[in-house]
N, C-alpha and C positions, 0 to 999 in steps of 0.2 A: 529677351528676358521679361518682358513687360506684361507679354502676352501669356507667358508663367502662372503670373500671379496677377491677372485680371480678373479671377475668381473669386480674392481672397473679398469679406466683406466690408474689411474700413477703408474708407476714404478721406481724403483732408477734411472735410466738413466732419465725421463721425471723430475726429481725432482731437480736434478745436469743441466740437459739444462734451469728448471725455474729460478735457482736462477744464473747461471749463465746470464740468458738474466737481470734479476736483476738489477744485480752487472753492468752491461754495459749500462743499462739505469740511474741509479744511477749514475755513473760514468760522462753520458753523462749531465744530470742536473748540476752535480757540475762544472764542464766545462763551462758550459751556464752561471751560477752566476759570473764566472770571479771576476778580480780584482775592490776593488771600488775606490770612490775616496779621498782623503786624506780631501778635505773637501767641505761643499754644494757650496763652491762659485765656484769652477772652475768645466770645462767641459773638458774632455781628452776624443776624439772621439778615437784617437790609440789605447784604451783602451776597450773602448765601443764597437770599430765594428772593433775586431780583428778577423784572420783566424778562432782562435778557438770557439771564441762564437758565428760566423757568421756560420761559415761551418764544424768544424768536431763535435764541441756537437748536433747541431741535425741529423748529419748522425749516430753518434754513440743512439743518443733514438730512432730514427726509427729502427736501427738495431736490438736495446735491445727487442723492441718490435716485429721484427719479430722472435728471438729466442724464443721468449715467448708462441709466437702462434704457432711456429714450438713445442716446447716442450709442446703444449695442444693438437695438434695434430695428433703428430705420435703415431702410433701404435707397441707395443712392438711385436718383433718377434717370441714370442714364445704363442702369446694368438692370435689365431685362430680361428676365429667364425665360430663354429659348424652350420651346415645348416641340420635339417634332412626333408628325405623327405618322402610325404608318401604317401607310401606303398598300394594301390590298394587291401582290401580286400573284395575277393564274398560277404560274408555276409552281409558286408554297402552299399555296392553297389543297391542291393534291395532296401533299406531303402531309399534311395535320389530317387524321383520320376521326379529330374528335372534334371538330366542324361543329356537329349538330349536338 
């Protein structure tokens, strides 16, 4: 069964970088939501257009998202795509008339 689906292309490593790019995009949404306000009448700008919800939640979702595409990406090091090549024999050779 294994031998199946030795093609397919995630591996535990590719599986642990998806959910970890996740976990950092997740991370960075809840960041974004920040604090609300205690109630509809008042506006707290301090709050609204802080460091965190201005500038590190979406460097942190674009980053979650470039692990994410880095861990769809890479390729494991030990699955090497076989190329074969071939092989020139007399017998076919005949057979193909457009050779030249």
């Amino acid at each position: 069964m294994k031998d199946s689906i030795k093609h397919f292309g995630f591996n535990p490593e590719n599986y642990k970088l998806l959910f970890i790019g996740l976990a950092v995009n997740i991370l960075g949404y809840i960041l974004m939501i920040g604090g609300g306000a205690e109630s509809l009448n008042e506006f707290n700008a301090d709050e609204l257009f802080s460091t965190t919800r201005i500038t590190v939640a979406p460097i942190l979702i674009v980053l979650g998202y470039g692990i994410i595409l880095y861990s769809v990406m890479k390729k494991s090091k030990n699955s090497a795509v076989k190329v074969s090549t071939i092989s020139e024999d007399p017998k076919t050779e005949d057979k193909n008339p457009k050779k030249k």
